[in-house]
N, CA, C and O atoms as a DFTB+ gen file, in Angstrom:
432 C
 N C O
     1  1      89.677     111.945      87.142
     2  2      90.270     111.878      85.819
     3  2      91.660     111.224      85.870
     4  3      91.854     110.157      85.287
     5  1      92.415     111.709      86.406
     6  2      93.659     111.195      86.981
     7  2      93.474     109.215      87.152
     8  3      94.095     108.234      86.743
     9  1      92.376     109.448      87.908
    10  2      92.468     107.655      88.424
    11  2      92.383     107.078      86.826
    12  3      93.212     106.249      86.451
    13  1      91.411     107.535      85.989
    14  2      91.238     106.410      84.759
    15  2      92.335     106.656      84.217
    16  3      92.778     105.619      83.723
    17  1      93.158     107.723      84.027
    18  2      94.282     107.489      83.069
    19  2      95.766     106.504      83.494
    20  3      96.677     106.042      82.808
    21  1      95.430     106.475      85.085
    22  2      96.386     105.495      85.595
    23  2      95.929     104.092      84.924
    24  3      96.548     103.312      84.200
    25  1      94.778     104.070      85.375
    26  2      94.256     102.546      84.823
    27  2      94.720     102.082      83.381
    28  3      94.636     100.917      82.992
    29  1      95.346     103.405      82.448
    30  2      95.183     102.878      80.915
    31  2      96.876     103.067      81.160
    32  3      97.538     102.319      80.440
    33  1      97.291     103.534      81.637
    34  2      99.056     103.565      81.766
    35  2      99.746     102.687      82.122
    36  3     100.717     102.197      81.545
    37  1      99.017     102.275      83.680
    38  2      99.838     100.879      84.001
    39  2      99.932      99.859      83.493
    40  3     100.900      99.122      83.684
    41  1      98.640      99.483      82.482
    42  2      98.636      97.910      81.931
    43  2      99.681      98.478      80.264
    44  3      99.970      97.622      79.428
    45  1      99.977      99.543      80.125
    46  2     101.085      99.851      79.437
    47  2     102.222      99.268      79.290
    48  3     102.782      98.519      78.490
    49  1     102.506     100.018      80.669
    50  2     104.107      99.607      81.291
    51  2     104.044      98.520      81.109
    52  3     104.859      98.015      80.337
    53  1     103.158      97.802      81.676
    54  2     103.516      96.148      81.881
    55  2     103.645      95.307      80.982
    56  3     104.289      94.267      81.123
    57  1     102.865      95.753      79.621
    58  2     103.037      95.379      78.489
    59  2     104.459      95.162      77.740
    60  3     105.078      94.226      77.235
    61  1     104.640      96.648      77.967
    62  2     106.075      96.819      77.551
    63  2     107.218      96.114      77.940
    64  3     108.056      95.704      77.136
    65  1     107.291      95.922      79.455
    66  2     107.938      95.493      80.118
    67  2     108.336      93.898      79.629
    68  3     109.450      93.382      79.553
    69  1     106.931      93.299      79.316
    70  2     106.645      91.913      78.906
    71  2     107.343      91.741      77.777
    72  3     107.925      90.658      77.719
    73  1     107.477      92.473      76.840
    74  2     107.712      92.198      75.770
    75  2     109.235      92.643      75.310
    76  3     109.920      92.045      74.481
    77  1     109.529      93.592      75.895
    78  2     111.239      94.067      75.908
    79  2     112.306      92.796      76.264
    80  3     113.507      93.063      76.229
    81  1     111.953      91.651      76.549
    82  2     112.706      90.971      76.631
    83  2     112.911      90.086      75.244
    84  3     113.939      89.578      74.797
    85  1     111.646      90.086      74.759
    86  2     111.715      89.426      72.972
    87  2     112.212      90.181      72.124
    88  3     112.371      89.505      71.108
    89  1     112.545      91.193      71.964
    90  2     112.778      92.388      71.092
    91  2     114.484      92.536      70.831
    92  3     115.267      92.703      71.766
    93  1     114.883      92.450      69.470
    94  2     116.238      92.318      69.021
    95  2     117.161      93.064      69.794
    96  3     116.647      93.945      70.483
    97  1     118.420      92.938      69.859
    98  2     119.540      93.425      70.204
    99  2     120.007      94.030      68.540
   100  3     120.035      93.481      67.438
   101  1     120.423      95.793      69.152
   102  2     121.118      96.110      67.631
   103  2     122.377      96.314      68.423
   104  3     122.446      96.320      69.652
   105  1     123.951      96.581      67.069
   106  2     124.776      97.084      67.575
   107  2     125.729      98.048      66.529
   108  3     125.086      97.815      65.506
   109  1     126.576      98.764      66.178
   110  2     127.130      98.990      65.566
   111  2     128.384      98.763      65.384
   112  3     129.076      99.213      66.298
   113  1     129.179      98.026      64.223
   114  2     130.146      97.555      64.407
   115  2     131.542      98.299      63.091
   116  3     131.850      97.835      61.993
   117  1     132.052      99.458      63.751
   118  2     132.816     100.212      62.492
   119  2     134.547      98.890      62.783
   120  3     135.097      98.374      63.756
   121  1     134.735      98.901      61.409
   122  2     136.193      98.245      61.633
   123  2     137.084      99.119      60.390
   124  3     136.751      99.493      59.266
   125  1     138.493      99.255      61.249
   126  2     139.172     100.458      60.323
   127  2     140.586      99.395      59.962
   128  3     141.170      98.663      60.762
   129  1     140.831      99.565      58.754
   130  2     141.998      98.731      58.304
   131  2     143.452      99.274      58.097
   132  3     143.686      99.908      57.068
   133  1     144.341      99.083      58.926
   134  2     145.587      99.324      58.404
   135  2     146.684      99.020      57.649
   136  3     147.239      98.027      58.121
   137  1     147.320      99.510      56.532
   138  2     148.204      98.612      55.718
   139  2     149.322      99.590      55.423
   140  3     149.383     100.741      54.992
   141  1     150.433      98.400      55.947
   142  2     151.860      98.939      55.500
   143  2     152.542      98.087      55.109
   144  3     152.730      97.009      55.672
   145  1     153.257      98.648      53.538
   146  2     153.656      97.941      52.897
   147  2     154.538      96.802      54.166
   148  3     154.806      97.117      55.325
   149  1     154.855      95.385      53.447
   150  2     155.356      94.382      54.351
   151  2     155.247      94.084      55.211
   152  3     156.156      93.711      55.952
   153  1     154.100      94.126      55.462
   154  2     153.653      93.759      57.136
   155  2     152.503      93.604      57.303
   156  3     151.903      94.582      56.855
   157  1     151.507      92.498      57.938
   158  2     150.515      92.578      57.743
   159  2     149.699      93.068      57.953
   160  3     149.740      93.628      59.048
   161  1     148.464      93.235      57.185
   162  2     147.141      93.933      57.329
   163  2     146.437      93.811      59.052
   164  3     146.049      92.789      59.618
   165  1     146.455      95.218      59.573
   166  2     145.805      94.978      60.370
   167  2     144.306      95.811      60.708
   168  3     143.951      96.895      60.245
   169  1     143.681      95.056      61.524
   170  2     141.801      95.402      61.384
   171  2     141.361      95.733      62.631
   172  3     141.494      94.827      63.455
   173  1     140.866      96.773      63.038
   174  2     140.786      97.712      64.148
   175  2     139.377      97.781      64.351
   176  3     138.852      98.762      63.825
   177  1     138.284      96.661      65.251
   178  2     137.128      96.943      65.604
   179  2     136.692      97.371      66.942
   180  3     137.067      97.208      68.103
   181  1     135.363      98.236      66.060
   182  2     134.947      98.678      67.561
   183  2     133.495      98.766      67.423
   184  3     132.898      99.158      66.420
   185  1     133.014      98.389      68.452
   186  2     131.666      98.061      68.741
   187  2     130.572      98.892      69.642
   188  3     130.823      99.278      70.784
   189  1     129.913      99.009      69.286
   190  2     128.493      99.896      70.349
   191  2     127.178      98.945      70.262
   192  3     126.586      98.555      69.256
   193  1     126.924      98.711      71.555
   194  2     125.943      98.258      71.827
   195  2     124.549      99.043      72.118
   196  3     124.461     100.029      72.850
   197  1     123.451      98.417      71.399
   198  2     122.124      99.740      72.166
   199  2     121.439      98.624      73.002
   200  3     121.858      97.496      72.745
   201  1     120.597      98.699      73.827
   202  2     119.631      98.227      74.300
   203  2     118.596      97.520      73.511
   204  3     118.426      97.933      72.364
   205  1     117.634      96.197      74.059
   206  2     117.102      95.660      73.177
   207  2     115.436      96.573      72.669
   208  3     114.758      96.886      73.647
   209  1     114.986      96.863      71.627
   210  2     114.068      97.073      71.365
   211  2     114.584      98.662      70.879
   212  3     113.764      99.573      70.765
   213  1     115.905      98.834      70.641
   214  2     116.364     100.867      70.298
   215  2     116.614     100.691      68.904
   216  3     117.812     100.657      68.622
   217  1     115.793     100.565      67.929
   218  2     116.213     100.501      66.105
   219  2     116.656     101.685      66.082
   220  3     117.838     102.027      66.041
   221  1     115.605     102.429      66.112
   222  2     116.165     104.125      65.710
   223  2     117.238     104.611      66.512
   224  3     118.102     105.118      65.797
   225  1     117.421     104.635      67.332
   226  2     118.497     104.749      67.431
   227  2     119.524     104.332      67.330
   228  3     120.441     105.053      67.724
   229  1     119.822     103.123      66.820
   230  2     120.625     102.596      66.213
   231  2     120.947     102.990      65.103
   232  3     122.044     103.369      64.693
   233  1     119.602     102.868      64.405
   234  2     119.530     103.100      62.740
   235  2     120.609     104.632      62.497
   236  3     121.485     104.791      61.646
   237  1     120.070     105.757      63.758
   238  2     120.550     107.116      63.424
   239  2     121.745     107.295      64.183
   240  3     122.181     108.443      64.259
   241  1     122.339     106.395      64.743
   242  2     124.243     106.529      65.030
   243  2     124.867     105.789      63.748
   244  3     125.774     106.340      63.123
   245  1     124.430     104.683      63.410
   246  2     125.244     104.213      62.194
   247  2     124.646     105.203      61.105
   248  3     125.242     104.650      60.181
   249  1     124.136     105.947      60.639
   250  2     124.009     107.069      60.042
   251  2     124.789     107.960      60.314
   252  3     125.061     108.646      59.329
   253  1     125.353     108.305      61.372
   254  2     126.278     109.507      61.626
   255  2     127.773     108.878      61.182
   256  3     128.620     109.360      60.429
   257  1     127.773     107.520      61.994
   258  2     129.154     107.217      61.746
   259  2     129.187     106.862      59.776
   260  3     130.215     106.880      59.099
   261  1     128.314     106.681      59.450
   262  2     128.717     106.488      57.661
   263  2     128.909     108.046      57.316
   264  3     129.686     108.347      56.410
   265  1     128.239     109.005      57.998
   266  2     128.503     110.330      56.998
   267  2     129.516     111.437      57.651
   268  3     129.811     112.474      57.057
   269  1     130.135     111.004      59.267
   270  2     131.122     111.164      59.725
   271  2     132.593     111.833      58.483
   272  3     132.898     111.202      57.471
   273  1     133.328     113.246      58.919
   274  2     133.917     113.255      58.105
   275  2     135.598     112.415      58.316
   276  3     136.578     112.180      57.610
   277  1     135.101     112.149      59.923
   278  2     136.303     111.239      60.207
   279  2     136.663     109.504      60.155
   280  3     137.566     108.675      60.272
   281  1     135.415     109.662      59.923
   282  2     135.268     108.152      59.140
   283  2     136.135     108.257      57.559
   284  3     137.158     107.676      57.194
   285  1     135.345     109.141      56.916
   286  2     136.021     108.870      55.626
   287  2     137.270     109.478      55.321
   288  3     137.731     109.402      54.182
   289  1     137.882     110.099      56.280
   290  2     139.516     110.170      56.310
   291  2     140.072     109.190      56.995
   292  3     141.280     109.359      57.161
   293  1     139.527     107.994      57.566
   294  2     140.350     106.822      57.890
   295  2     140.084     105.813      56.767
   296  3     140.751     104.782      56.855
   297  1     139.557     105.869      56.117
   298  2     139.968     104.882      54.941
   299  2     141.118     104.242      54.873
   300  3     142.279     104.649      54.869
   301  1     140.489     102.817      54.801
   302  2     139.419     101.612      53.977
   303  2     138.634     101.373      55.510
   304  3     139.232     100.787      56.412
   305  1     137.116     101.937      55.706
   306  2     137.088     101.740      56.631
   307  2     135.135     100.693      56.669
   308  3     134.214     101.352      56.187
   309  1     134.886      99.715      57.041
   310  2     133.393      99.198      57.059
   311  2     132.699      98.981      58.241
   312  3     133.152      98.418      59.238
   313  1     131.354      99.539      58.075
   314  2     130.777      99.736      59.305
   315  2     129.436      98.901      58.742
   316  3     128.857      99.169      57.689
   317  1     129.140      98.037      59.495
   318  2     128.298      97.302      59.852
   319  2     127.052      97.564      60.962
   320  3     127.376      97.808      62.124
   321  1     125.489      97.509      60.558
   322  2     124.457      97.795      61.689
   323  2     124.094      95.783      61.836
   324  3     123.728      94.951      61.006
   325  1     124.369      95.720      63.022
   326  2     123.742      94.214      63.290
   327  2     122.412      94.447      64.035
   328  3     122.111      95.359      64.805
   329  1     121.613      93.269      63.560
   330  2     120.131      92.935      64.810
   331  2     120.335      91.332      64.882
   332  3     120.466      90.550      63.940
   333  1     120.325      91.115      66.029
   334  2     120.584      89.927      66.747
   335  2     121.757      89.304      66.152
   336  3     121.831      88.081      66.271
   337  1     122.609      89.863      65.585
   338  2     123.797      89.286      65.227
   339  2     124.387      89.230      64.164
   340  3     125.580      89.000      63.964
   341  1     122.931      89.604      62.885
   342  2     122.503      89.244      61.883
   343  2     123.025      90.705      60.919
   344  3     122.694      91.749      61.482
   345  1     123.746      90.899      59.635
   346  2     124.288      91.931      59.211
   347  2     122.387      92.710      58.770
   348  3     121.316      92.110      58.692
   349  1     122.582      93.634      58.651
   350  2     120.707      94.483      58.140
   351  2     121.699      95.574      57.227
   352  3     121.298      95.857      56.098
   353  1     122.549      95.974      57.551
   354  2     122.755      97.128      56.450
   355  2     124.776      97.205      56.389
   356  3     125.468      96.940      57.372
   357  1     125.109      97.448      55.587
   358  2     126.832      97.470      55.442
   359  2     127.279      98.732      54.365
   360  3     126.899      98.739      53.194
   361  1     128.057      99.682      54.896
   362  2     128.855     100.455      54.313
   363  2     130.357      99.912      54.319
   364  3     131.015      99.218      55.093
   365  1     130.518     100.340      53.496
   366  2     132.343     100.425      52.840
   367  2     132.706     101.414      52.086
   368  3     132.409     101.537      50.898
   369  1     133.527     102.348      52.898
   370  2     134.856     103.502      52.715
   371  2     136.542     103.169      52.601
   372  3     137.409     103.068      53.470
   373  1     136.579     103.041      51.034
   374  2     137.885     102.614      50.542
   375  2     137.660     101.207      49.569
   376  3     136.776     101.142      48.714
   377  1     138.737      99.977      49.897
   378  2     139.208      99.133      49.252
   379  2     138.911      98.418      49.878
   380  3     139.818      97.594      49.752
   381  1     137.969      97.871      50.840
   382  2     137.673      97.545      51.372
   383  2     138.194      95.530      51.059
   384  3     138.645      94.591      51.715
   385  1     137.815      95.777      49.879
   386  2     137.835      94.123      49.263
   387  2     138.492      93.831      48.921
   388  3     138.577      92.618      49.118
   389  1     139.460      94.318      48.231
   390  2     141.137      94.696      48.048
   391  2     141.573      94.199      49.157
   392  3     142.084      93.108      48.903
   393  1     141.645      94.504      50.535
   394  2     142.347      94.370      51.309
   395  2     141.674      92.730      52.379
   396  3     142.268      91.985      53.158
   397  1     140.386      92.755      51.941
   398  2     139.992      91.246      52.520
   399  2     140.798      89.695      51.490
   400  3     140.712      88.473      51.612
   401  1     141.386      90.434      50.722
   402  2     142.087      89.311      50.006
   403  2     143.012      88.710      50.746
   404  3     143.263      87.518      50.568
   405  1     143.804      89.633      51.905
   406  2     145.106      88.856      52.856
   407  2     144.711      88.735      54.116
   408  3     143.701      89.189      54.654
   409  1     145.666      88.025      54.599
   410  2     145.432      87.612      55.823
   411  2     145.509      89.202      56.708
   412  3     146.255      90.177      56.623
   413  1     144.203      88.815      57.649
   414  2     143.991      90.301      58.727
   415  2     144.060      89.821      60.309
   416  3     143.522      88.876      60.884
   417  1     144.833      90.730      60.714
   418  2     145.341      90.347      62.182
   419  2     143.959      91.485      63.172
   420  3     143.818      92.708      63.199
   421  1     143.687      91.093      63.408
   422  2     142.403      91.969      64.226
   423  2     142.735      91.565      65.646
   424  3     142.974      90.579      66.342
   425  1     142.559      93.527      65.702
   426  2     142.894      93.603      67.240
   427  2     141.535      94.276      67.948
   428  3     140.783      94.961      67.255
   429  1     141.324      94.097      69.038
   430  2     139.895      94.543      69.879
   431  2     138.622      94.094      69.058
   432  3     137.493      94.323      69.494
């Protein structure tokens, strides 16, 4: 019994294996904005990378970080889910657009 279920497992793996290399890159990208009067706007990103072929888990950290209660005490703050580079979903906490009107000095 053992032997046939190897037989249906391994051509699994290998499958998988084959194909994990075509399979999107996600990442999460929160950026937090700072503003004081006379001085310029500055934009604070930070990034997490998952492995290629991890949606859900992707999908369910940028879920935490949007309902995070420390997210929304750093306001104006936007968090972005990318797949292959490409925006798929965007939150914004605060003024977000308000503050894309001036010039932003982004650091990290």
């Amino acid at each position: 019994m053992k032997n046939i279920l190897k037989k249906f497992i391994l051509p699994k793996q290998i499958l998988k294996s084959a194909i994990k290399p075509f399979l999107p890159t996600y990442e999460v990208v929160c950026t937090n904005y700072q503003l004081i009067p006379g001085m310029p706007v500055n934009g604070n990103t930070s990034k997490h990378q998952f492995e290629k072929g991890a949606a859900k888990e992707a999908r369910t950290f940028y879920v935490k970080v949007v309902n995070s209660d420390m997210t929304k005490t750093m306001a104006p703050v936007e968090v972005h889910l990318k797949r292959r580079g490409k925006i798929i979903d965007k939150a914004q906490i605060g003024p977000v657009d308000d503050l894309k009107k001036y010039k932003i000095y982004y650091k990290g």
